[in-house]
N, C-alpha and C positions, 0 to 999 in steps of 0.2 A: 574468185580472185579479188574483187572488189571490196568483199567484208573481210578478207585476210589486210589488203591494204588498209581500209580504213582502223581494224585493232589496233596493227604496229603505230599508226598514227595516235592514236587515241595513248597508248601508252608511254610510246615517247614524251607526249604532251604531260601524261599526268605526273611521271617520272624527273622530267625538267621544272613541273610545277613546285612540288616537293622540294629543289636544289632550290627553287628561287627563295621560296621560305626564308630560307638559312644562309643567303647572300650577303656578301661584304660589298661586293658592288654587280650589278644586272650591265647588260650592253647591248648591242646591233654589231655583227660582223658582215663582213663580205669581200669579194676579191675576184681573184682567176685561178682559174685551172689548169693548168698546162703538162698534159696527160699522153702517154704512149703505150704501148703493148709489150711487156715485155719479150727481147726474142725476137723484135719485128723494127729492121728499120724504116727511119725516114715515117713513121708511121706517127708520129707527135701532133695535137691538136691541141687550140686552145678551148676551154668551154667557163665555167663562174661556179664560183659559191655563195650563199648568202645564208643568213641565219640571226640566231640569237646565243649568247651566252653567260655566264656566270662565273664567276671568280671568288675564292675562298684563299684569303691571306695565311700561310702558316707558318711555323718558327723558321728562323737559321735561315730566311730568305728563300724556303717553299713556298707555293702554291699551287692551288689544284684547280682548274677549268673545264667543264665540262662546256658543250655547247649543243644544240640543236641544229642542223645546218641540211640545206640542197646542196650538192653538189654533182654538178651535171661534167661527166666525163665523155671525151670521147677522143677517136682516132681514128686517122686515115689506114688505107690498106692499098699495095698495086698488085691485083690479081692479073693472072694471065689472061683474064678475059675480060679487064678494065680496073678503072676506081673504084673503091667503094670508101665506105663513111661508116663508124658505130659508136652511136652515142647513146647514153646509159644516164638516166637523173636519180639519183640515191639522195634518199633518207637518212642522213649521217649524227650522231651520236660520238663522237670524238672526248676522251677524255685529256685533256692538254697536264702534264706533268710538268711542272714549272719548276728552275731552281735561277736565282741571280742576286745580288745585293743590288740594296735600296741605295743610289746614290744622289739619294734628293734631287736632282733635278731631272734625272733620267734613272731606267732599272735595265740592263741587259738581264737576258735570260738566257740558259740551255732549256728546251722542251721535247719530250718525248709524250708522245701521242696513242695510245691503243683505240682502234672503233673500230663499232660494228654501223650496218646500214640496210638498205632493203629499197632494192629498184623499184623506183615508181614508174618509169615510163623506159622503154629500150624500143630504141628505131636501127635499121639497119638500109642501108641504100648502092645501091650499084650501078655505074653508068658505063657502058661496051655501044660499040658500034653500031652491032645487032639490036642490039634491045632499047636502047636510049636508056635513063633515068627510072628508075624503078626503088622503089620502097615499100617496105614491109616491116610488122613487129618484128623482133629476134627474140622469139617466144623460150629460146634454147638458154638462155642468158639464165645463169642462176642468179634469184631473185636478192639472197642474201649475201653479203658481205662483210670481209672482218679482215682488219689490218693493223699495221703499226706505221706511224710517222716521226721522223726526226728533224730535228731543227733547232731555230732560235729567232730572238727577236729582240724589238728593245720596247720600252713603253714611256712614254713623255706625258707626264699629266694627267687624261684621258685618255689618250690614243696609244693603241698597242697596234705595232707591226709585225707578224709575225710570217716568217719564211719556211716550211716544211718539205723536205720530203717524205710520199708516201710510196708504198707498198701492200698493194692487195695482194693477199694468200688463195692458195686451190687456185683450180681449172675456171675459168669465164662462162664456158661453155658448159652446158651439160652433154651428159652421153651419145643424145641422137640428135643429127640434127637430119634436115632433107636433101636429098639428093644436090637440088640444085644447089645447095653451099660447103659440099664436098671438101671443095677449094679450100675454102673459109677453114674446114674446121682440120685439113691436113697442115694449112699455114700455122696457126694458131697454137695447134695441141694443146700445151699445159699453161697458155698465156694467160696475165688478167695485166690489169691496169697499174701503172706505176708513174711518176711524176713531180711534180712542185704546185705546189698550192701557194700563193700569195695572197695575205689576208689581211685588212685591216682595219681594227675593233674600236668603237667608241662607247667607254664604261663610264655607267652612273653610280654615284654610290658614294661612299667614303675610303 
């Protein structure tokens, strides 16, 4: 699992190297996460994103942004048998589809978002009565993901603000999970993660 993690790293890395090449301007993003389950109320957390990105100017007031990012999701749950907590840190790869006019001193934009990503870390935690606080991997969590986000933003100078919602596609869960999280995985069924991202980027470049 460890040399699977470190590949998708290693290509991420070479694949964003490649974009930087050919950049109009490089940056630093970061932000919050503010993330729920689909399907499941009251189940909303906040958690961050951070990264790096890239920007490529194109006609008619396109552009295209890829970026490299963490983005650490997670969310609450009320089981019948207490609280629980599950958070998920992904390797995110987002491509930002940009469209807005240049009005020199500021740019609003539309952006539509495709990405994929690949869980680096999943913790799962429970606290009841009976057992107090307990935490464990949530080994069940499928590793990869892929989704769309929608939004918009404006950009002032350097600094670009950008507001998305996302949508993670498929089941959270894989197939089996253990007994003890029965609960978990009758609550859940076809759920994954869904939400608003708040982002904000400071780009070098011309």
């Amino acid at each position: 699992m460890r040399r699977v993690k470190t590949l998708v790293l290693l290509c991420a890395m070479m694949l964003f190297g490649s974009l930087q090449a050919n950049a109009q301007k490089l940056g630093v993003v970061g932000g919050a996460t503010f993330s729920s389950l689909s399907g499941i109320e009251n189940s909303s957390k906040t958690g961050w994103n951070a990264g790096a990105t890239v920007q490529f100017k194109l006609p008619l007031g396109f552009s295209i942004q890829p970026s490299l990012m963490y983005n650490a999701k997670a969310s609450n749950l009320d089981l019948l048998i207490g609280n629980a907590g599950l958070n998920v840190g992904y390797l995110e790869l987002p491509v930002s589809l940009q469209w807005g006019p240049d009005l020199l001193v500021f740019r609003p934009f539309a952006d539509v978002s495709p990405y994929i990503g690949y869980a680096l870390g999943n913790k799962f935690s429970s606290e009841t009565i009976l057992s107090g606080l307990q935490k464990w991997d949530a080994s069940n969590v499928h590793k990869f993901e892929y989704g769309l986000a929608v939004g918009g933003g404006i950009e002032v100078w350097r600094l670009q603000i950008t507001c998305r919602y996302n949508w993670n596609f498929g089941p959270l869960f894989g197939a089996e999970l253990p007994a003890s999280l029965k609960e978990v995985k009758d609550m859940l069924g076809e759920s994954n993660f869904r939400g608003v991202t708040l982002s904000m980027a400071f780009l070098f470049g011309n």
